[in-house]
mmJSON file of the N, C-alpha and C atoms, coordinates in Angstrom:
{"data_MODEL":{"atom_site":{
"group_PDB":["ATOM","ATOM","ATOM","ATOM","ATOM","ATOM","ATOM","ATOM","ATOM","ATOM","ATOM","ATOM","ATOM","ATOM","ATOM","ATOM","ATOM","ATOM","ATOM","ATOM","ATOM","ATOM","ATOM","ATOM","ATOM","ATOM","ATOM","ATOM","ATOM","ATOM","ATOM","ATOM","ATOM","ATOM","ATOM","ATOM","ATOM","ATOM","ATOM","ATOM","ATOM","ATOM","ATOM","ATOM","ATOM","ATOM","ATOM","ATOM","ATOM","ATOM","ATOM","ATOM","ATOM","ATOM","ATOM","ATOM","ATOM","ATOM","ATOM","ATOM","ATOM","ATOM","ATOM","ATOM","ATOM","ATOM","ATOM","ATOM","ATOM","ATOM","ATOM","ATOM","ATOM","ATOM","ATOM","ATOM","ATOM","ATOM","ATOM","ATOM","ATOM","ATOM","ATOM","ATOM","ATOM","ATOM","ATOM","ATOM","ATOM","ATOM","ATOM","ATOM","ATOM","ATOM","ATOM","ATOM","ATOM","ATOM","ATOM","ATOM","ATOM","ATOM","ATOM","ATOM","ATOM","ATOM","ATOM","ATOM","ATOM","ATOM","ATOM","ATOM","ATOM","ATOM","ATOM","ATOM","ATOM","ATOM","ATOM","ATOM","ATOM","ATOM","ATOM","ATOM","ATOM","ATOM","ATOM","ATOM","ATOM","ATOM","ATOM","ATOM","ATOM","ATOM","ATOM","ATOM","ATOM","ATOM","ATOM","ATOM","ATOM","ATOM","ATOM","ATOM","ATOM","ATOM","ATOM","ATOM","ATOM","ATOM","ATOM","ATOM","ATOM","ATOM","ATOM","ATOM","ATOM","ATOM","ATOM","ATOM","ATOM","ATOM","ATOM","ATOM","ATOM","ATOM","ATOM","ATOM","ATOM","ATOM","ATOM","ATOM","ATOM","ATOM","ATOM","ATOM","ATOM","ATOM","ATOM","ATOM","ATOM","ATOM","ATOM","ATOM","ATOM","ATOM","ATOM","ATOM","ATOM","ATOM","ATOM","ATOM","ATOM","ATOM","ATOM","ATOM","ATOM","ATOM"],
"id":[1,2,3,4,5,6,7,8,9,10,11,12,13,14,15,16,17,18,19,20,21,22,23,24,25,26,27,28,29,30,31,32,33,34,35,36,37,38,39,40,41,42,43,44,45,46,47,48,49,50,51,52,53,54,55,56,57,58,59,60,61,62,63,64,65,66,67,68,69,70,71,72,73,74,75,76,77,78,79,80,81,82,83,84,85,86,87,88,89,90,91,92,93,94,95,96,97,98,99,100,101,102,103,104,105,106,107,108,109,110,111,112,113,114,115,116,117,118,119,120,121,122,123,124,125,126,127,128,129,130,131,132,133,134,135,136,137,138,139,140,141,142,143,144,145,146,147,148,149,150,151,152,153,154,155,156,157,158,159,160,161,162,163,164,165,166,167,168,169,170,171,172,173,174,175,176,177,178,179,180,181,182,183,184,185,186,187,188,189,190,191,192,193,194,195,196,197,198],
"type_symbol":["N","C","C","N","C","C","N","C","C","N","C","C","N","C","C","N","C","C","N","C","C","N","C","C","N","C","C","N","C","C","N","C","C","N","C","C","N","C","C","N","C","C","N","C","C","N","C","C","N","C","C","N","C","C","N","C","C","N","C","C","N","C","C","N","C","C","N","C","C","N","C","C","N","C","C","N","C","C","N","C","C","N","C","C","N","C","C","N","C","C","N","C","C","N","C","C","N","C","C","N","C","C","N","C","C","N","C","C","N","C","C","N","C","C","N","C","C","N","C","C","N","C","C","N","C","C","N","C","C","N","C","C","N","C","C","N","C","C","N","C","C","N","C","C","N","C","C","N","C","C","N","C","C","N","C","C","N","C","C","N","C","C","N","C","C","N","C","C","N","C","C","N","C","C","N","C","C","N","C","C","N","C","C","N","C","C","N","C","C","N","C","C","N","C","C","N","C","C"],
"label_atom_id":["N","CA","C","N","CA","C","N","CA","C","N","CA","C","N","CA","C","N","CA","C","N","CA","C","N","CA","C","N","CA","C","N","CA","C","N","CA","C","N","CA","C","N","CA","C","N","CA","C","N","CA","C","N","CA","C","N","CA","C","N","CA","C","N","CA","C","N","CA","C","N","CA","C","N","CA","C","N","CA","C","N","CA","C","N","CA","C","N","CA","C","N","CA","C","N","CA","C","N","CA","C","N","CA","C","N","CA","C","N","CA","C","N","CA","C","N","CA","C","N","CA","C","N","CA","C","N","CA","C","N","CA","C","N","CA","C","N","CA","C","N","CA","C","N","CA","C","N","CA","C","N","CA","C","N","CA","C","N","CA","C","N","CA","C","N","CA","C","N","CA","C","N","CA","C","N","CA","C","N","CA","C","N","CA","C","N","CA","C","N","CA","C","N","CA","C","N","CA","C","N","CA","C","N","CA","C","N","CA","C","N","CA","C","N","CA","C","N","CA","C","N","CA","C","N","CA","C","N","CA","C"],
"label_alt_id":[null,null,null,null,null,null,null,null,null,null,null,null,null,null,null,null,null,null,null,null,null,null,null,null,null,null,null,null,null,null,null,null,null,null,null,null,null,null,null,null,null,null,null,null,null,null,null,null,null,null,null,null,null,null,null,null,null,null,null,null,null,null,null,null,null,null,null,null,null,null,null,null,null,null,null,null,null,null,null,null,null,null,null,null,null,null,null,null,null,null,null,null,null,null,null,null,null,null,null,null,null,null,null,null,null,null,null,null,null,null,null,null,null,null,null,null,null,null,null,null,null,null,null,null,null,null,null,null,null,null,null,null,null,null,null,null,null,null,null,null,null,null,null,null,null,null,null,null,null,null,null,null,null,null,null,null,null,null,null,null,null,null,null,null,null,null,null,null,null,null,null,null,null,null,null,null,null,null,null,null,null,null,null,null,null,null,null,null,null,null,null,null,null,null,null,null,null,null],
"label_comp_id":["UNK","UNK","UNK","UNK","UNK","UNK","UNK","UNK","UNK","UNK","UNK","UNK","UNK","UNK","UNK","UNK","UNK","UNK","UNK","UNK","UNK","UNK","UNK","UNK","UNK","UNK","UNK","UNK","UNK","UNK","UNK","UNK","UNK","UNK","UNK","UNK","UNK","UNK","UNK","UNK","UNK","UNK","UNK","UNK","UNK","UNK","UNK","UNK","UNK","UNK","UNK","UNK","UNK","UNK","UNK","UNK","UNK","UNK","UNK","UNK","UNK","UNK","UNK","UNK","UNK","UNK","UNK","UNK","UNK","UNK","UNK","UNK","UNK","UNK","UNK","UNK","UNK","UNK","UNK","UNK","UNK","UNK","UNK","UNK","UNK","UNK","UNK","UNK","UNK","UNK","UNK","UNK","UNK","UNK","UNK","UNK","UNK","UNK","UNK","UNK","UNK","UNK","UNK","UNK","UNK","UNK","UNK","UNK","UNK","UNK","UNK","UNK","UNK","UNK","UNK","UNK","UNK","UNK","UNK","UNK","UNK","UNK","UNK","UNK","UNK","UNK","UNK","UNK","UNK","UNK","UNK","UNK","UNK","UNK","UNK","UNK","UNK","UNK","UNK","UNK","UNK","UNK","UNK","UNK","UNK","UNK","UNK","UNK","UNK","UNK","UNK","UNK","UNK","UNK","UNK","UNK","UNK","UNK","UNK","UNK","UNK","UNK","UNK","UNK","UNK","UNK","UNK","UNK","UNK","UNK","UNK","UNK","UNK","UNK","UNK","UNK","UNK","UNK","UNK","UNK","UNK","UNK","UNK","UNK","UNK","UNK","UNK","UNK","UNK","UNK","UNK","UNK","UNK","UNK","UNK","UNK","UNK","UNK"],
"label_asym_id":["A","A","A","A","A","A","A","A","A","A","A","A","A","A","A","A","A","A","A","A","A","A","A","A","A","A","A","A","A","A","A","A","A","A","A","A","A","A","A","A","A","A","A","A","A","A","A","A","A","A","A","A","A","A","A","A","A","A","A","A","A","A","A","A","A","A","A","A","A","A","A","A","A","A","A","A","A","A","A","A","A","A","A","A","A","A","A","A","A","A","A","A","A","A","A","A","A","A","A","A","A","A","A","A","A","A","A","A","A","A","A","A","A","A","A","A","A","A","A","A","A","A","A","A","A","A","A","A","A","A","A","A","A","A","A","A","A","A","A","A","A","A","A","A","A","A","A","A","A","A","A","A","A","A","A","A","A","A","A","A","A","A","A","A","A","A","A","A","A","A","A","A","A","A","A","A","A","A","A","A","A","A","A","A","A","A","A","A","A","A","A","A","A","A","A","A","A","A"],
"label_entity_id":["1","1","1","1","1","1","1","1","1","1","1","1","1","1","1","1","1","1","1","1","1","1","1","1","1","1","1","1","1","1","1","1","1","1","1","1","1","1","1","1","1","1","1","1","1","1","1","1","1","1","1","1","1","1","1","1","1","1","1","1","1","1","1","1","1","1","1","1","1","1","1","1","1","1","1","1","1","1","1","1","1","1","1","1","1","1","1","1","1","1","1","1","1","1","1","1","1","1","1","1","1","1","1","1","1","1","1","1","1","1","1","1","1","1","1","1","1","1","1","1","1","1","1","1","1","1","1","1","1","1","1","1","1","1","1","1","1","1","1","1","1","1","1","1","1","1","1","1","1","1","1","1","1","1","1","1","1","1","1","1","1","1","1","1","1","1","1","1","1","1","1","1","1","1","1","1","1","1","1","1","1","1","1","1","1","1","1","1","1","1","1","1","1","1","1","1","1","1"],
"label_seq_id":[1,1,1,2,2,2,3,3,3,4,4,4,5,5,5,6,6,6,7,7,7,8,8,8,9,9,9,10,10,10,11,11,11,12,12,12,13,13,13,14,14,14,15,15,15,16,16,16,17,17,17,18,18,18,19,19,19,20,20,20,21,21,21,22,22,22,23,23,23,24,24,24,25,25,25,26,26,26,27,27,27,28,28,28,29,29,29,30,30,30,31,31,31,32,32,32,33,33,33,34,34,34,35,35,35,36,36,36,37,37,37,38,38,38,39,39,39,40,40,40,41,41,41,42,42,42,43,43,43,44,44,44,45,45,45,46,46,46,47,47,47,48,48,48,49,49,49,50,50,50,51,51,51,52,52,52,53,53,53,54,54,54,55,55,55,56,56,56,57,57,57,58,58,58,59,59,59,60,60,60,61,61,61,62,62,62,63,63,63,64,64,64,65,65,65,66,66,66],
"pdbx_PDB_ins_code":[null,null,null,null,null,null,null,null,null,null,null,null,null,null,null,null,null,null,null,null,null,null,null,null,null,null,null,null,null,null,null,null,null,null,null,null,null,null,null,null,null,null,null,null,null,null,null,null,null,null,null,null,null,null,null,null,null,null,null,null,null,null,null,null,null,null,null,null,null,null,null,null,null,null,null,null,null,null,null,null,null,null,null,null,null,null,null,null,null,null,null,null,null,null,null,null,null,null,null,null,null,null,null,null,null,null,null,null,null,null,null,null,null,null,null,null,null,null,null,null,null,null,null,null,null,null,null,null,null,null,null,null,null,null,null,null,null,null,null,null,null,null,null,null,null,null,null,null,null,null,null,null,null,null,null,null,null,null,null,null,null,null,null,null,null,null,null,null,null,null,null,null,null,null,null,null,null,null,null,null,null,null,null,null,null,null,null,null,null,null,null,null,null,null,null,null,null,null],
"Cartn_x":[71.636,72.203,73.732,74.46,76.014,76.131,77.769,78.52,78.228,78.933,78.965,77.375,76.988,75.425,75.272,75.347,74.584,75.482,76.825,78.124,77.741,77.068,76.211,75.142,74.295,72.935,73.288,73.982,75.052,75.102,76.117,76.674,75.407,74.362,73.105,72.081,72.48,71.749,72.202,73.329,74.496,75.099,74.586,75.358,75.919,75.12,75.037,75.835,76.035,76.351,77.77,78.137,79.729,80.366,79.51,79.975,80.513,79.798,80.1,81.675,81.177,82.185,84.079,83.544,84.8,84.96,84.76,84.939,86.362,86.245,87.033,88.02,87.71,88.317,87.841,88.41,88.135,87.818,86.487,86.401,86.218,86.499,86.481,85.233,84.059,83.037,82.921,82.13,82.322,81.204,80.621,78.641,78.158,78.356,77.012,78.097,79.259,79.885,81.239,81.629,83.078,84.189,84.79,86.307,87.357,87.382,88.59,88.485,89.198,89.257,90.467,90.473,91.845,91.784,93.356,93.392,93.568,93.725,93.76,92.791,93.109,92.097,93.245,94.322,95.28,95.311,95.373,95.628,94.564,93.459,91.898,91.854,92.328,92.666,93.161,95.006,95.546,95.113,94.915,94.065,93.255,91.599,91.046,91.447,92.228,92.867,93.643,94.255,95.008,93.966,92.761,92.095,90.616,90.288,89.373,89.687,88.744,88.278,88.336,89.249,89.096,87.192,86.625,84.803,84.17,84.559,83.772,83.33,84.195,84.462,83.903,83.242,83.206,84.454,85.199,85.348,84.946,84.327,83.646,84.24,84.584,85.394,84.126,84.144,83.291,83.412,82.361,82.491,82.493,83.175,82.521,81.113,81.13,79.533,78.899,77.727,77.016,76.233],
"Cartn_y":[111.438,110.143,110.248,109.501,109.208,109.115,109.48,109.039,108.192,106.979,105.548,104.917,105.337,104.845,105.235,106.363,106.923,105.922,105.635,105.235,103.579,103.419,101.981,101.694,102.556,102.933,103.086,103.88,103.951,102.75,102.196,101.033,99.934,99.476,98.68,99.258,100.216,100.705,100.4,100.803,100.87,99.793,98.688,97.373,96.7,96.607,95.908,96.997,98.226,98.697,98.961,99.182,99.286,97.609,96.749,95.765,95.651,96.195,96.243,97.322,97.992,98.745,98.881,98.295,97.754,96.405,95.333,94.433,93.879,93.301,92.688,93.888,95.596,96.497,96.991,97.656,98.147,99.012,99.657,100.976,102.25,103.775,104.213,104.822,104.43,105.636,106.335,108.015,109.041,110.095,110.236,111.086,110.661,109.081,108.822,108.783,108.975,108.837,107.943,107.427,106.731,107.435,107.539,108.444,108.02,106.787,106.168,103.935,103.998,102.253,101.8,100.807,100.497,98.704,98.142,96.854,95.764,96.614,95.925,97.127,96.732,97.205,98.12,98.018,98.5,99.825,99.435,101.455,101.569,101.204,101.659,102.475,101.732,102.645,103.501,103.258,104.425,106.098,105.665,106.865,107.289,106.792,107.487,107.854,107.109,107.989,109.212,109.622,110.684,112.086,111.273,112.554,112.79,111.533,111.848,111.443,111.848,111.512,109.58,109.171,107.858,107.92,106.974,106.464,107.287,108.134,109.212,108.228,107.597,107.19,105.432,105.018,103.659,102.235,101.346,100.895,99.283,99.361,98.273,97.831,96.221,95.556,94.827,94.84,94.744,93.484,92.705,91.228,91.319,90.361,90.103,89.696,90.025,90.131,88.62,88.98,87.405,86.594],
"Cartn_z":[121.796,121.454,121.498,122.174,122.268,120.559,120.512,119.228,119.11,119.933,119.663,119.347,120.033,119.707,117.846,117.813,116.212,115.732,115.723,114.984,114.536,115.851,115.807,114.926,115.465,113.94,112.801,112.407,111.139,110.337,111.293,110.904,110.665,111.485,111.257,109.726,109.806,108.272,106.768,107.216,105.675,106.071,106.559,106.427,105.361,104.452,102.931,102.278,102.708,101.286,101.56,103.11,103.506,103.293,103.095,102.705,101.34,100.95,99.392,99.1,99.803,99.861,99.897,101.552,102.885,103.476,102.101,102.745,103.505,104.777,105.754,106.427,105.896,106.299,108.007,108.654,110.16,109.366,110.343,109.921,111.459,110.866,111.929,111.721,112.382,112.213,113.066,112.668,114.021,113.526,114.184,114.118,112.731,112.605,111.236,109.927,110.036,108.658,108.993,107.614,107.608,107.774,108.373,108.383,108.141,107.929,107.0,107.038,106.597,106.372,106.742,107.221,107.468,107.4,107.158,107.302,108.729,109.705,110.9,112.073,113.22,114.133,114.588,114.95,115.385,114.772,113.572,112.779,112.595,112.739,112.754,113.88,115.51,116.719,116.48,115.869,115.67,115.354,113.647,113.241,114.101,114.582,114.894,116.504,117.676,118.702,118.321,117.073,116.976,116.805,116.173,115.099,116.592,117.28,118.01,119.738,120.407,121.755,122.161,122.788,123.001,123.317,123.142,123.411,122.625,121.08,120.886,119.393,119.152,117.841,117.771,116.386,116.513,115.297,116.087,115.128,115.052,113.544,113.189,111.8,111.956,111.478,110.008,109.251,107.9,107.301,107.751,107.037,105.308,105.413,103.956,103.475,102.338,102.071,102.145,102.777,103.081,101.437],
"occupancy":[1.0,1.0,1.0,1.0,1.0,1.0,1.0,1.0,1.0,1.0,1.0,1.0,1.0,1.0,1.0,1.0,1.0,1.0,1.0,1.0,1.0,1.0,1.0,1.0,1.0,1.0,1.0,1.0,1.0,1.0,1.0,1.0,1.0,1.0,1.0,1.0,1.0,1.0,1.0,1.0,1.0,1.0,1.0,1.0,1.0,1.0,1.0,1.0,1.0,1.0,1.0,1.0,1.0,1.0,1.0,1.0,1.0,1.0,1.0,1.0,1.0,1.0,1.0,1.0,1.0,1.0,1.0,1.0,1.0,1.0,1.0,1.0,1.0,1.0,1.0,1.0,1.0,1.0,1.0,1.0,1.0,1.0,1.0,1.0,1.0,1.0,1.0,1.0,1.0,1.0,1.0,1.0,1.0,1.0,1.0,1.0,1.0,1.0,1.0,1.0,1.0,1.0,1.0,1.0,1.0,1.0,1.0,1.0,1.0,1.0,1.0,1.0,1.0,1.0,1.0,1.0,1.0,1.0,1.0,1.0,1.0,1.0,1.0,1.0,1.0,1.0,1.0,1.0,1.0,1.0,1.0,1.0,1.0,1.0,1.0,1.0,1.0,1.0,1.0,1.0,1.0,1.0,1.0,1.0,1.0,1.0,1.0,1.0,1.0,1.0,1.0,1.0,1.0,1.0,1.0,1.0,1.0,1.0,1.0,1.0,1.0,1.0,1.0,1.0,1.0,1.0,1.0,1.0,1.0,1.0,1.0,1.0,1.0,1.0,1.0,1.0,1.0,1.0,1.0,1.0,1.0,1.0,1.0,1.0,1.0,1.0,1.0,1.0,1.0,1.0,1.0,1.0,1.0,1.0,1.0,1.0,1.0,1.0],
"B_iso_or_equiv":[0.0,0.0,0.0,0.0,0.0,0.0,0.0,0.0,0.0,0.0,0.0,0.0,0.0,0.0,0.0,0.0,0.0,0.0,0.0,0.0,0.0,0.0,0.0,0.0,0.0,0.0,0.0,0.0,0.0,0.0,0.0,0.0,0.0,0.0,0.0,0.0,0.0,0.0,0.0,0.0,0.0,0.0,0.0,0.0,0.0,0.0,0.0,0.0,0.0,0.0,0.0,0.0,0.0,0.0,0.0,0.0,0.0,0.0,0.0,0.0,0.0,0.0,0.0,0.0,0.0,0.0,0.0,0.0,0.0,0.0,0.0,0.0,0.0,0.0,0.0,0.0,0.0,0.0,0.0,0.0,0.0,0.0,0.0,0.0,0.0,0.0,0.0,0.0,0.0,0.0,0.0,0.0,0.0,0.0,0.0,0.0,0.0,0.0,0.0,0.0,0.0,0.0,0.0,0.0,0.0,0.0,0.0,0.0,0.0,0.0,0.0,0.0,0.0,0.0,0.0,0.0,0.0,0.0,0.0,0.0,0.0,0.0,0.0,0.0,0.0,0.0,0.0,0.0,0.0,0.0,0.0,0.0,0.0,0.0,0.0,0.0,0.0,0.0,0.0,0.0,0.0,0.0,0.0,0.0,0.0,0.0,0.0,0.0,0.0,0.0,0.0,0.0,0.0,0.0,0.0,0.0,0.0,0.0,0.0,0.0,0.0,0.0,0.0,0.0,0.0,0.0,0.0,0.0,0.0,0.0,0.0,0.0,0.0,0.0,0.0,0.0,0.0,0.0,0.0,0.0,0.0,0.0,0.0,0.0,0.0,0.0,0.0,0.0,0.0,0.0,0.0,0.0,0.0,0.0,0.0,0.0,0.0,0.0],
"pdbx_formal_charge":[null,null,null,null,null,null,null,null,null,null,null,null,null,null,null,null,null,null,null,null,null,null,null,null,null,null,null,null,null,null,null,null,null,null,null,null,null,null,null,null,null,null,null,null,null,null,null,null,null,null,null,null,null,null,null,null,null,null,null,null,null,null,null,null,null,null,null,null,null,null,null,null,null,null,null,null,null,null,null,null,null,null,null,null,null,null,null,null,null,null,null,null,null,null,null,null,null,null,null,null,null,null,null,null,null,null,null,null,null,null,null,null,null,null,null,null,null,null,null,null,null,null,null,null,null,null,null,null,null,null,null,null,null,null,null,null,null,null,null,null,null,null,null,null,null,null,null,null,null,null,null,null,null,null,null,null,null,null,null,null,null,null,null,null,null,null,null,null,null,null,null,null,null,null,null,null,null,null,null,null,null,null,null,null,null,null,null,null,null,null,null,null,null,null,null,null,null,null],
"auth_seq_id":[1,1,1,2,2,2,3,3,3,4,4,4,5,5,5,6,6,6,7,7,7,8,8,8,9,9,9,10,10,10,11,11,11,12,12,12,13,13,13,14,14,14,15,15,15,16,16,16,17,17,17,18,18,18,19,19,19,20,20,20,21,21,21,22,22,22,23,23,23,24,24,24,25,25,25,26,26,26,27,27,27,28,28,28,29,29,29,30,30,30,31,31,31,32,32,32,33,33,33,34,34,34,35,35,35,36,36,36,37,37,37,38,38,38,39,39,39,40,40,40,41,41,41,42,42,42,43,43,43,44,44,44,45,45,45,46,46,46,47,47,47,48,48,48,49,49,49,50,50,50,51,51,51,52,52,52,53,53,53,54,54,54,55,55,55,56,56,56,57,57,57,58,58,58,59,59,59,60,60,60,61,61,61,62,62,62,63,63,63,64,64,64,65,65,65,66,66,66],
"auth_comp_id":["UNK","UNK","UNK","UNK","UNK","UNK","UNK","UNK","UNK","UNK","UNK","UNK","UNK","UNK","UNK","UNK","UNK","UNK","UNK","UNK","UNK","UNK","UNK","UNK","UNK","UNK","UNK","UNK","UNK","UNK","UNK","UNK","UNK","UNK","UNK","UNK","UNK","UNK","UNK","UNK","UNK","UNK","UNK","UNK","UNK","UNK","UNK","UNK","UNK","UNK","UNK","UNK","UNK","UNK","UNK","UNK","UNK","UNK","UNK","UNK","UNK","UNK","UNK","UNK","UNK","UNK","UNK","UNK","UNK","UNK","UNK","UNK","UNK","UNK","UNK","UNK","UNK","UNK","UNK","UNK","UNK","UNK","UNK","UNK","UNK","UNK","UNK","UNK","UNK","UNK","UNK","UNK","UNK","UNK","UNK","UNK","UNK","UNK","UNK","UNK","UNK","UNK","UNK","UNK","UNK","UNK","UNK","UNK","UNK","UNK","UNK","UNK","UNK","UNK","UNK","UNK","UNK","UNK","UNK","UNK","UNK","UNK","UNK","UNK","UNK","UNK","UNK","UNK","UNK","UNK","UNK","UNK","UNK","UNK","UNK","UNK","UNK","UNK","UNK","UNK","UNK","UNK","UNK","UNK","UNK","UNK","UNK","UNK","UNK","UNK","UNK","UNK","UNK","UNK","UNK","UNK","UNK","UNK","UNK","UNK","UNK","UNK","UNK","UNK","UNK","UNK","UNK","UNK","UNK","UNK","UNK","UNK","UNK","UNK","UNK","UNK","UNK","UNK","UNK","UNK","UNK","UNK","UNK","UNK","UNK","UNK","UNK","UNK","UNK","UNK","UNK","UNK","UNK","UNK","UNK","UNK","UNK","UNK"],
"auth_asym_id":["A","A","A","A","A","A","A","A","A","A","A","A","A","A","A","A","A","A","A","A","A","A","A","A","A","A","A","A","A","A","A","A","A","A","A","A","A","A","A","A","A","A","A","A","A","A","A","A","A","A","A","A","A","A","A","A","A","A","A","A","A","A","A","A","A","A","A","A","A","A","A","A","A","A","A","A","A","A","A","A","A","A","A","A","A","A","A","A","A","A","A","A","A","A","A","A","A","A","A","A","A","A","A","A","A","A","A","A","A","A","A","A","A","A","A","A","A","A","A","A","A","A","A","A","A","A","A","A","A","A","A","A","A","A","A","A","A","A","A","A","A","A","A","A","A","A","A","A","A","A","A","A","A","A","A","A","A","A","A","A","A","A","A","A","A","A","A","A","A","A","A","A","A","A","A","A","A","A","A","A","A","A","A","A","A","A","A","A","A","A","A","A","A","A","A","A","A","A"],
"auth_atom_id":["N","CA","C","N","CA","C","N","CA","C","N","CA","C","N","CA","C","N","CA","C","N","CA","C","N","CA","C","N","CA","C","N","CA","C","N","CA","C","N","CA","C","N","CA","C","N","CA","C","N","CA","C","N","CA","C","N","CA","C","N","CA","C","N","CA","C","N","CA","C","N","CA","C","N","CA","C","N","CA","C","N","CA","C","N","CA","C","N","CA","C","N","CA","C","N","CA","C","N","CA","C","N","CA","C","N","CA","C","N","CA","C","N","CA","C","N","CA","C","N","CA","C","N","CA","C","N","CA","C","N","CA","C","N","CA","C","N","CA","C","N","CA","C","N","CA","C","N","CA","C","N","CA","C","N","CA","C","N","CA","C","N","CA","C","N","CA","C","N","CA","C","N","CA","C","N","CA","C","N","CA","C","N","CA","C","N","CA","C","N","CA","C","N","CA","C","N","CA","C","N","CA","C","N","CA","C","N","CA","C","N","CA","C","N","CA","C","N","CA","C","N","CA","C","N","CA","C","N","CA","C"],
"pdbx_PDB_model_num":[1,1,1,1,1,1,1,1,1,1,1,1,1,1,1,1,1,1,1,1,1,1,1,1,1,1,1,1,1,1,1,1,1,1,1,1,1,1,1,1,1,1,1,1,1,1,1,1,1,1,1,1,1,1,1,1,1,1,1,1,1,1,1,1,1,1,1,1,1,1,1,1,1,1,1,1,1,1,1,1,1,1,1,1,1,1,1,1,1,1,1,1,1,1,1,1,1,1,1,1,1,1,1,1,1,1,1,1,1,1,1,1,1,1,1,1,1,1,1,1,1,1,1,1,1,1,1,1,1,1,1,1,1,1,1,1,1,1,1,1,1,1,1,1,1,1,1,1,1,1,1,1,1,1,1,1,1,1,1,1,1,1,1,1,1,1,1,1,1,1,1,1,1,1,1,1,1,1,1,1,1,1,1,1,1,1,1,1,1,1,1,1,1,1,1,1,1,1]
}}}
């Protein structure tokens, strides 16, 4: 399974609870875990282009809770 894929699954599982969590935060996920939060997409990129592989990493932007 690709990163992005698990990063995806991840994210479809722990929906509700990263909501609870991270709401309206970017997040960077990378093999199944959170690696940081951020307030825009931009330093969501940032961070995780410095720390990972551009396509290795996922970032997903965290609604607020429904």
């Amino acid at each position: 399974m690709k990163s992005i894929d698990k990063a995806s699954k991840f994210y479809k599982v722990k929906k509700k609870e990263l909501q609870e969590l991270y709401p309206g935060k970017f997040l960077v996920i990378k093999d199944g875990e959170v690696e940081g939060a951020y307030d825009t997409h931009a330093k969501a990129y940032e961070a995780g282009r410095i720390k990972y592989e551009v396509g290795s990493f996922l970032i997903q932007m965290v609604a607020s809770k429904e």
